[in-house]
Every structure is written in structure tokens, then in C-alpha cells.
GUTI-474421 format. One line per field, with one value per residue (C-alpha): residue in one letter; residue number from 1; chain; y negated, z, x. Coordinates in nm, 3 decimals, decimal comma, always signed. Each point is the difference from the previous one (the first is absolute). Layout:
# GUTI-474421
residuo <- A;...
num <- NUM;...
cadena <- A;...
yy <- Y;...
zz <- Z;...
xx <- X;...
This chain:
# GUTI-474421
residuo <- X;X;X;X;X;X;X;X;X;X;X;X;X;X;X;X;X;X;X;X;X;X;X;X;X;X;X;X;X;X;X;X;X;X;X;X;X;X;X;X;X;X;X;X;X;X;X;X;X;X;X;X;X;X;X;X;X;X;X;X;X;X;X;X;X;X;X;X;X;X;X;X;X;X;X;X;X;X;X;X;X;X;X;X;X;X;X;X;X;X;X;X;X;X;X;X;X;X;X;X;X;X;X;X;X;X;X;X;X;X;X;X;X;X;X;X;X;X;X;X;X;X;X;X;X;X;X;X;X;X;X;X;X;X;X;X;X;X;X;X;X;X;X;X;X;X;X;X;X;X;X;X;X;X;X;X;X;X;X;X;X;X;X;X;X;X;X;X;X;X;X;X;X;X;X;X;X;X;X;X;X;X;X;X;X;X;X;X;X;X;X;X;X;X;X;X;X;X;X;X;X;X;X;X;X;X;X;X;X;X;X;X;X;X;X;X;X;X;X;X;X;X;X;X;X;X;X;X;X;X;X;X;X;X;X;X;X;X;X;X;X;X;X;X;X;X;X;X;X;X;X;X;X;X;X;X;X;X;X;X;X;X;X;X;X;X;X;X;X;X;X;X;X;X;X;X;X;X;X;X;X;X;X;X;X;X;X;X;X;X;X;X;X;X;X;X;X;X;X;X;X;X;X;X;X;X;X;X;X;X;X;X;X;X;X;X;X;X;X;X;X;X;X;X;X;X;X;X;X;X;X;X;X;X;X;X;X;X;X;X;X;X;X;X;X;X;X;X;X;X;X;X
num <- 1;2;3;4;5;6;7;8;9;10;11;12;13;14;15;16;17;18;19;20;21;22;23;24;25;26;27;28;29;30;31;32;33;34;35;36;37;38;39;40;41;42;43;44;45;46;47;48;49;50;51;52;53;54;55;56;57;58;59;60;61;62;63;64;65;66;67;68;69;70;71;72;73;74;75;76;77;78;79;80;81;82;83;84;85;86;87;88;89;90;91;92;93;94;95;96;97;98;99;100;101;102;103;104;105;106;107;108;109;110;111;112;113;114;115;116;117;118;119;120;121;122;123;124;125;126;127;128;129;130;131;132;133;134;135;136;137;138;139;140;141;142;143;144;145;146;147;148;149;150;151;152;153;154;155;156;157;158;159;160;161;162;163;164;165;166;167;168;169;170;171;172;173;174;175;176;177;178;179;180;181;182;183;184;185;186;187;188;189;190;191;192;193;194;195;196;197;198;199;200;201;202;203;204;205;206;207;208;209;210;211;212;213;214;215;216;217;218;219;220;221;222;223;224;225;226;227;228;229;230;231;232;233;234;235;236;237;238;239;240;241;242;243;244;245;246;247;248;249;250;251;252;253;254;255;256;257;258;259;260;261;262;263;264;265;266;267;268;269;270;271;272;273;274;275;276;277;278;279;280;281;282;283;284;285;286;287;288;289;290;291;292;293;294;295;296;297;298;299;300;301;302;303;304;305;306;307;308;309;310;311;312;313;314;315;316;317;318;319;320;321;322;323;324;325;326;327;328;329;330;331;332;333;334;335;336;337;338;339;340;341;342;343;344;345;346;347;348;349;350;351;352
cadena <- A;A;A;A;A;A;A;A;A;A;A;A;A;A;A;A;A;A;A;A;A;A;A;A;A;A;A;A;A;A;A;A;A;A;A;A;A;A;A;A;A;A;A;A;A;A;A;A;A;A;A;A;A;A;A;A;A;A;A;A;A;A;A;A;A;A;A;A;A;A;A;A;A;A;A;A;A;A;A;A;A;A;A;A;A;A;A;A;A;A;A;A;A;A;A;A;A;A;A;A;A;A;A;A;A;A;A;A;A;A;A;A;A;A;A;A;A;A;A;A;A;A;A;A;A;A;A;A;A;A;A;A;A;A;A;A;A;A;A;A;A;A;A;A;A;A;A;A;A;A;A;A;A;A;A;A;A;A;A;A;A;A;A;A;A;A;A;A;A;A;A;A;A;A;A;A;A;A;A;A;A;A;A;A;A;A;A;A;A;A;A;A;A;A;A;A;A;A;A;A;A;A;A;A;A;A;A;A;A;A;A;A;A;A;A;A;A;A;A;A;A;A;A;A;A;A;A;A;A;A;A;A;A;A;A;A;A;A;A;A;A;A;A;A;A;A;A;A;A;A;A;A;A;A;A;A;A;A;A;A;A;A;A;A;A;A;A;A;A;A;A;A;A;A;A;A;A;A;A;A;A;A;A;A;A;A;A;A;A;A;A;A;A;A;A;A;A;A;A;A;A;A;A;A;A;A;A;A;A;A;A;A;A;A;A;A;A;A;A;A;A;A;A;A;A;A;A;A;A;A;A;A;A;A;A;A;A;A;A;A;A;A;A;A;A;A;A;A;A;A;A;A
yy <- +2,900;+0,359;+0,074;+0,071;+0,326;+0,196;+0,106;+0,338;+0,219;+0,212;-0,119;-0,366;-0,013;-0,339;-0,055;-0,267;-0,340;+0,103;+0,292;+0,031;+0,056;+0,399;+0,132;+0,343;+0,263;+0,090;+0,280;+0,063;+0,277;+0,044;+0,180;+0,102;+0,151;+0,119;-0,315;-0,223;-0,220;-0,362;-0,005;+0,192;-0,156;+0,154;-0,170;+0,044;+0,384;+0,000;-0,143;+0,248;+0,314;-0,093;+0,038;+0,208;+0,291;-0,116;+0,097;+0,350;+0,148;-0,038;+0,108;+0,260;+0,017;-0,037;-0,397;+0,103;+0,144;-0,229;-0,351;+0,001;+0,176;-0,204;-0,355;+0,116;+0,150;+0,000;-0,333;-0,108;+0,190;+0,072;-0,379;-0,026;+0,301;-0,006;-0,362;+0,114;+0,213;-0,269;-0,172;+0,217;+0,011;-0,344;-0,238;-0,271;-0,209;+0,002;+0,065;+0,284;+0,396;+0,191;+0,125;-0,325;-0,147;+0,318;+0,058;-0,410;+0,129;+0,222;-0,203;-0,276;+0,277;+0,188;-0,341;-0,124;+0,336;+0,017;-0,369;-0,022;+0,365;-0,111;-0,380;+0,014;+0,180;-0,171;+0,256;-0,044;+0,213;+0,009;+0,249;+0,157;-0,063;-0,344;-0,290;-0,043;+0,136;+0,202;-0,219;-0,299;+0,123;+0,120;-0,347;-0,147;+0,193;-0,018;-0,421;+0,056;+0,145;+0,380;+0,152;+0,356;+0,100;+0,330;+0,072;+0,228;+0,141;+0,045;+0,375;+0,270;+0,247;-0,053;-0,020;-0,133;-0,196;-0,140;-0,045;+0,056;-0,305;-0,248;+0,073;-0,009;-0,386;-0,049;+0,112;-0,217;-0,333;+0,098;+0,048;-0,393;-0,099;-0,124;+0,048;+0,289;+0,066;+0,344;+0,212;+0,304;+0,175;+0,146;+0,419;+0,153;+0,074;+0,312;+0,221;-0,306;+0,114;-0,348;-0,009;+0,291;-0,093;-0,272;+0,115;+0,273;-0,254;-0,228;+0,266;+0,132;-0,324;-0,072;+0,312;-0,066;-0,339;+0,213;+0,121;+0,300;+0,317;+0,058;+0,400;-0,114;-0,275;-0,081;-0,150;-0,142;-0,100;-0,209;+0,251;-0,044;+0,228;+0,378;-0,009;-0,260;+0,292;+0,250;-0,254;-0,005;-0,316;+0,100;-0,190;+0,329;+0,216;-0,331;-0,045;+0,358;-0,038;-0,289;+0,151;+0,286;-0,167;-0,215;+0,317;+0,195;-0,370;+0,022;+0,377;+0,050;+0,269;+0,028;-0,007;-0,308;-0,221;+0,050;-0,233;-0,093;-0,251;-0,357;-0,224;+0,196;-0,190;+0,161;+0,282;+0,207;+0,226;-0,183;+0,156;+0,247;+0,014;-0,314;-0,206;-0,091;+0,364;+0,162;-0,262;+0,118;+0,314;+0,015;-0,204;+0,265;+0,286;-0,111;-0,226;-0,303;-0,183;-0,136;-0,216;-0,137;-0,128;-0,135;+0,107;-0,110;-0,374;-0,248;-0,219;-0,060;-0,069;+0,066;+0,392;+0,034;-0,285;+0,062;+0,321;+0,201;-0,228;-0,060;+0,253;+0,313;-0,101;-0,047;+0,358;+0,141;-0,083;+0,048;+0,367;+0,026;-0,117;-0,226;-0,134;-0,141;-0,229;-0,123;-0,041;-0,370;+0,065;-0,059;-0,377;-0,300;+0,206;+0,102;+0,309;-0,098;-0,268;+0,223;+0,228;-0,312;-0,107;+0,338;+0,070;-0,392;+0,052;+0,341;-0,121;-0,291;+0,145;-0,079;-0,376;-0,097
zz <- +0,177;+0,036;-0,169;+0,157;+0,126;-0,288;+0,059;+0,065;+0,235;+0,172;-0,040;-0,044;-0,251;+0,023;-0,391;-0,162;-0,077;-0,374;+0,001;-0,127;+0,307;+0,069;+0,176;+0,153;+0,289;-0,112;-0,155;-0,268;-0,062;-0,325;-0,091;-0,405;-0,181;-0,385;-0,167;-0,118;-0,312;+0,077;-0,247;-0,178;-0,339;-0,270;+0,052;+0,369;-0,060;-0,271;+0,278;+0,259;-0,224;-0,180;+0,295;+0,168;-0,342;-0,061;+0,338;-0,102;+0,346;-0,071;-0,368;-0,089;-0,337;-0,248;-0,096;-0,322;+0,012;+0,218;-0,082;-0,295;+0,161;+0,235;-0,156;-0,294;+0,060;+0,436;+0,000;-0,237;+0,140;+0,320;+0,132;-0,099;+0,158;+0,307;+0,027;+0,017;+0,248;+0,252;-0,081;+0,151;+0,339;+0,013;+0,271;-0,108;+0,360;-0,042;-0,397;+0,084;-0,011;+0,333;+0,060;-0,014;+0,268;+0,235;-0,054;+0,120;+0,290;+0,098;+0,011;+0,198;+0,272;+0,038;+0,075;+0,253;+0,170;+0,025;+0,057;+0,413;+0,034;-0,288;-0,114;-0,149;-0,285;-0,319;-0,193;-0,344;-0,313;-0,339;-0,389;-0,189;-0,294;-0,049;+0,284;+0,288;-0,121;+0,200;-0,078;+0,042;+0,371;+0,083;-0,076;+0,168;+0,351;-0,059;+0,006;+0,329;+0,140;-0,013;-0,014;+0,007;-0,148;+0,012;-0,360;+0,056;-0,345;+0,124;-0,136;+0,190;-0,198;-0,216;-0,352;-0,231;-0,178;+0,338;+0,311;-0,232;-0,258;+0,316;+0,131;-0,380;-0,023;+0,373;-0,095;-0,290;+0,149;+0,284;-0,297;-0,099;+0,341;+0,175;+0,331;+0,034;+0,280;+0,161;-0,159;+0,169;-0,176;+0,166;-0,102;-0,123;+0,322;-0,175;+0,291;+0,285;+0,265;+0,025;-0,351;-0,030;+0,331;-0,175;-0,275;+0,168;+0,221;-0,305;-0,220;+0,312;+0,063;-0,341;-0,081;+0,303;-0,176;-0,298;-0,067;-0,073;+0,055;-0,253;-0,083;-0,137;+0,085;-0,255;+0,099;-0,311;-0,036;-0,300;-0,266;-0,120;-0,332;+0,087;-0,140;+0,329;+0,201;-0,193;-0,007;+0,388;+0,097;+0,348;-0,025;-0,116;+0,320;+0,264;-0,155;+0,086;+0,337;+0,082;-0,106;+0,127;+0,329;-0,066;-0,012;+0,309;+0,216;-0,123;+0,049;-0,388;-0,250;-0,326;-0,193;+0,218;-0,030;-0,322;-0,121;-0,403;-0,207;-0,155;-0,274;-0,224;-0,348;-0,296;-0,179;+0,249;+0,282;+0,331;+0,347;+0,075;+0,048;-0,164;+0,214;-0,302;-0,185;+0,435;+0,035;-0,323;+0,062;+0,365;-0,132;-0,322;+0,315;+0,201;+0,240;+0,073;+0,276;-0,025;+0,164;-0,105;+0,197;-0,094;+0,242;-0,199;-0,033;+0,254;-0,136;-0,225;-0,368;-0,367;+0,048;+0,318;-0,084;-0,389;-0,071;+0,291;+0,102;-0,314;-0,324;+0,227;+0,174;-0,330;-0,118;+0,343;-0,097;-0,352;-0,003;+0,306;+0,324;+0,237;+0,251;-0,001;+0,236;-0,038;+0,336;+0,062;-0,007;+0,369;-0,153;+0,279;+0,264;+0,365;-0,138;-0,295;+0,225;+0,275;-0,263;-0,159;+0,318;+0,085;-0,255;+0,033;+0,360;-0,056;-0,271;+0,175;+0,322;+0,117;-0,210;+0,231
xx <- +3,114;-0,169;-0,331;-0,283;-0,080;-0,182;-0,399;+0,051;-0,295;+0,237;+0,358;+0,181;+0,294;+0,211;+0,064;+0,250;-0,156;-0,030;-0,132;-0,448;-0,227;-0,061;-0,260;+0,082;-0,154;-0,321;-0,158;-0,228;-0,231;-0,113;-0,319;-0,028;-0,308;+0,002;-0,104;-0,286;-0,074;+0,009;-0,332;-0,238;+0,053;+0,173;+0,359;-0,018;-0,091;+0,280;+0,275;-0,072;-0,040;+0,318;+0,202;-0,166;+0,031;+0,312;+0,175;+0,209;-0,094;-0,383;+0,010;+0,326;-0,050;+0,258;+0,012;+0,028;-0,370;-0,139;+0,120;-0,187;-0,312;-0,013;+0,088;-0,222;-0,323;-0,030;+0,111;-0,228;-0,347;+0,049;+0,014;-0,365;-0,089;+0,134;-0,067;-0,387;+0,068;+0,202;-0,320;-0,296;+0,223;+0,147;+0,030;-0,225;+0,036;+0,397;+0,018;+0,255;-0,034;-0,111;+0,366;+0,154;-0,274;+0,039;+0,412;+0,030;-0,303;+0,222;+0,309;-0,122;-0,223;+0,401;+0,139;-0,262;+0,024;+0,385;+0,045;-0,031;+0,247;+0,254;-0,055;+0,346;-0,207;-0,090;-0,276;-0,066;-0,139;+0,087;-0,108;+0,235;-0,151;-0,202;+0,008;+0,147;+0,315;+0,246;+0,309;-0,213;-0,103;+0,309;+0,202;-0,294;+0,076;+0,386;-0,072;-0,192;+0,291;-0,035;+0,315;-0,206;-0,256;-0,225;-0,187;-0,259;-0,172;-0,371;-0,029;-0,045;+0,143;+0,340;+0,027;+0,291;-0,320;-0,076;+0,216;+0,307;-0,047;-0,098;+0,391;+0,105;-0,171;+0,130;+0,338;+0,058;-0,093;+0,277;+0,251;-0,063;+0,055;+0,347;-0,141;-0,202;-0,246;+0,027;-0,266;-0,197;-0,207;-0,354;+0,004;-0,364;-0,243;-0,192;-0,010;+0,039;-0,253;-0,124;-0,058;-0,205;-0,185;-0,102;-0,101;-0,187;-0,175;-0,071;-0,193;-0,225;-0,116;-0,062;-0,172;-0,228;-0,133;-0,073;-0,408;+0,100;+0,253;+0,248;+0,037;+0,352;+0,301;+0,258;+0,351;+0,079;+0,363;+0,149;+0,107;+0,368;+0,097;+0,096;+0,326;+0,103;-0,106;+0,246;+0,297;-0,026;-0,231;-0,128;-0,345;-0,196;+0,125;-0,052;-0,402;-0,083;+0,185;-0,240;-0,303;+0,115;+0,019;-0,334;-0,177;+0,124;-0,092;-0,336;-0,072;-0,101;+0,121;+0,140;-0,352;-0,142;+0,330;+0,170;+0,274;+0,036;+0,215;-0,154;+0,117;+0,158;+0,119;+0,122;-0,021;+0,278;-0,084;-0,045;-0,056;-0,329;-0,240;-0,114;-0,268;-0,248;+0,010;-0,068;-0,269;-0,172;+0,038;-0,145;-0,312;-0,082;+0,067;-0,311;+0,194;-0,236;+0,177;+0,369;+0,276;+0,284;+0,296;+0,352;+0,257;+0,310;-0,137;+0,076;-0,254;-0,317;+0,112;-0,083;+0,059;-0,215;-0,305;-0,054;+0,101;-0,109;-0,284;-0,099;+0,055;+0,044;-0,299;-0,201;+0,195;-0,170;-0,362;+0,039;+0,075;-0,305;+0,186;-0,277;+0,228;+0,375;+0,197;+0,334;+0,133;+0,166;+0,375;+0,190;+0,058;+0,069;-0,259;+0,068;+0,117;+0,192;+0,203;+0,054;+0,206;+0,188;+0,105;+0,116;+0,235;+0,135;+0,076;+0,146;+0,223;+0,141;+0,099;+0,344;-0,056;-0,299
């Protein structure tokens, strides 16, 4: 006696009586942000920075220099640190980091939208470093029958340290799998129209809620160390295309819209101009009004709510600055969604 057809959205394969139940036809999208501590105690801090510092594409360095810096002293005092940090910006309602509640926001917004024009979709979001993990999301969407699957890093710009290591972690969890899904992979949207329509449209209306007029925006982009830049990484070039871009939509020149570089860590070289030492610098020169935006993040995090919000804003009106704003990153908004979507649809045509 035949077997039942198998469950399949699209397609109905008659299989012998012995073989397991397969679900096939659908596809999954799969949205993928940086990553997020699952807590802001010590040995959830020590989890997430340990594979996050320990991933060759984010740190280059020799092993032989850095496994012991890193398993010996960073290890040891950043955990603490950082864990304070996670702290002051944690969700307390969900007892989860911002960019965990607005990645999963943004997840279940693409599939709502999507759902009526393609419900042969399954959407679902995943971190490369910390939980939900990639190979864990993508086994999940393989069992709901997607045969293929579009991964789309949620960076604007490229970088090895960014859009690279999410198709590294992608990559090896196909290599442990007999049957792999077909895998697209979303490119970087830097200079997408829609994507710097929005993020024109976001800063004018957030500017307009502000008391005051700054004399000077910054597009601050995550710094990565200089010596990417010289090897070939692209992200430098794609950052100054966007502001670049940013500036000529709002009508502003070179000395009112400026871009610099954030986060730096180590004692290397990293992109410039460097976001702190500008913000410093503009306060002890007179400026009294400033704004910050983050162009390069897709959502509100660590980088964007503590260390913009917070210590360059305390750098601002320590060296004489009144008046600083960090503007809200696009996030799960109108605006932010509209440019998810966007690249989603664009990168599945011909599937959907």
C-alpha cells in the first residue's frame, strides 16, 4: 500500500511506505542582526563575548597573540563591564536586550505584511553570535518545509566582520546537513534609494520633535580597524556613499552633516574620524547644539543606546556642549519596515 501524500505547500511527492514524513514547498526568509547576550550577568556576558571575540573575521589577529589576550585578561574584565552596560539599556518587561525585542519586531511586522501576497513564506530571525542561533533557525525552517531560503544580514554596508561571518555561520550549518535548503543571500542596500529615503525622512521628522536646531549632524557608523580597509573590505567606501547620499537628500553640506567612526577597541588604528574624539572636539570649538544618527544600524542596540546616547552625550556637555539628541535608529518603524520589506521582495523575485 502507497503512503500518504507528504505535507508539502506547493508540490505532492508520493514516497515509499518507509520512508520519515517530509515537508517540502515553502520558503523561509531569514532576517539576522549582530548578536545579543542572553543576560547581563557575568557568565552570560562571558558566553556572548567569547564568541563573539573569538570569530577570526571580527578579530584578525594572530591566535597566537590573541588567545591568550583574550582568554586571559578580556575574558576576565570585560564580562563585568559590559555586563553594566547591557544593564542601563535592558529590557526589563521582556528581560532581553533592545535588539533582540526589535530584530523579533521586525520579523513578525515582515511576515504579517508579506503573508496575504506570498503565504507560502515562513519569516524568521536569528544572531550570529548569542541566541537564536543561525543553525538553530535554519534547521528550524528546513523542518517547516523550506526548501529555500533567503538570509539577509541586516547591515547596510558590507564588512567581512559583518555580512561576511553571518554566511560563514550560515555556511557551516549547510555543511552538516544531507539535505540542504537552497540558500540566497540578501546583498548590502547602502545606496538603495528606498533606504536613503528613509532615512532621510526619518531624521527630518525627528529633528522637528527636537527643542532646538542642531548647528551639526553626525552619521556615525560602527568603526572596523583600518587595516580591513587596506586589505580590501568595502565597508569604509559604502559608509561615505550613504552619507554621502544622506546629505545630498537633505540639502546639507559637508560642515552640517559630517560622518565619523564609533566603537573602536584596541590599541590599533580603526576608521576616521572617530565619533567620541569629533564630538569632543566640536563641543571645546563653540558648537552648542548636536545630533547624532546611525545610518549603518538597522536597529537600537548597545552601540547606538549607551554609547552614543549615553557617554558621547555626557562627552558633549562635559567639554561645554548644551544640547544633544541621538536620533532613534530606523528599528521596526514605518520607515524601517518599508526598507526590510524592500530588499526581501527584491531578493526573492522569480521564487515568489
Amino acid at each position: 500500500m502507497n503512503a500518504p501524500f507528504s505535507q508539502g505547500d506547493m508540490r505532492a511527492v508520493r514516497l515509499p511506505a518507509d520512508h520519515p514524513p517530509v515537508k517540502v514547498g515553502r520558503i523561509g526568509v531569514l532576517l539576522v542582526n549582530l548578536g545579543t547576550p542572553d543576560g547581563t550577568d557575568y557568565w552570560s556576558m562571558r558566553r556572548y563575548l567569547k564568541e563573539f571575540l573569538s570569530d577570526r573575521r571580527v578579530i584578525e589577529t594572530p591566535r597566537i597573540i590573541w588567545w591568550p589576550l583574550l582568554n586571559g585578561v578580556i575574558l576576565t574584565t570585560r564580562p563585568g563591564r559590559k555586563g553594566k552596560d547591557y544593564a542601563s539599556i535592558w529590557n526589563k518587561e521582556r528581560d532581553e536586550s533592545p535588539l533582540r525585542t526589535i530584530t523579533r519586531s521586525q520579523a513578525e511586522k515582515l511576515a504579517a505584511s508579506l503573508a496575504a501576497s506570498a503565504p507560502q513564506l515562513t519569516v524568521d530571525w536569528a544572531m550570529r553570535y548569542g541566541n537564536p542561533s543561525i543553525p538553530s533557525r535554519i534547521e528550524a525552517l528546513q523542518k517547516e518545509g523550506c526548501d529555500r531560503i533567503l538570509l539577509v544580514p541586516l547591515y547596510p554596508q558590507y564588512a567581512a566582520a559583518t555580512s561576511a561571518t553571518v554566511c560563514d555561520k550560515a555556511f557551516d550549518a549547510l555543511k552538516a546537513m544531507r539535505w540542504q535548503p537552497v540558500l540566497r543571500v540578501a546583498p548590502p542596500w547602502a545606496d538603495d534609494p528606498v533606504y536613503i529615503e528613509a532615512l532621510a525622512s526619518q531624521l527630518t521628522k525627528e529633528l522637528a520633535k527636537l527643542p532646538f536646531e542642531p548647528e551639526v549632524i553626525l552619521a556615525s557608523f560602527h568603526g572596523v580597524p583600518k587595516s580591513y580597509l587596506m586589505q580590501g573590505d568595502p565597508y569604509h567606501c559604502q559608509c561615505h556613499k550613504t552619507a554621502r547620499l544622506m546629505r545630498d537628500a537633505l540639502g546639507l553640506d559637508e560642515q552640517r552633516f559630517r560622518i565619523t567612526f564609533q566603537s573602536r577597541f584596541g590599541p590599533a588604528e580603526w576608521l576616521q574620524p572617530y565619533t567620541d574624539k569629533t564630538v569632543e572636539a566640536l563641543a571645546k570649538e563653540g558648537v552648542r547644539n548636536l545630533a547624532v544618527c546611525m545610518p549603518g544600524f538597522t536597529a537600537d542596540c548597545l552601540e547606538t543606546l549607551e554609547e552614543i546616547a549615553g557617554e558621547n552625550a555626557e562627552i558633549f556637555h562635559h567639554n561645554g556642549g548644551q544640547n544633544f539628541a541621538a536620533i532613534p535608529c530606523l528599528n521596526d518603524g514605518e520607515e524601517g519596515m518599508r526598507v526590510i520589506e524592500h530588499v526581501v521582495r527584491r531578493e526573492l523575485m522569480g521564487w515568489i
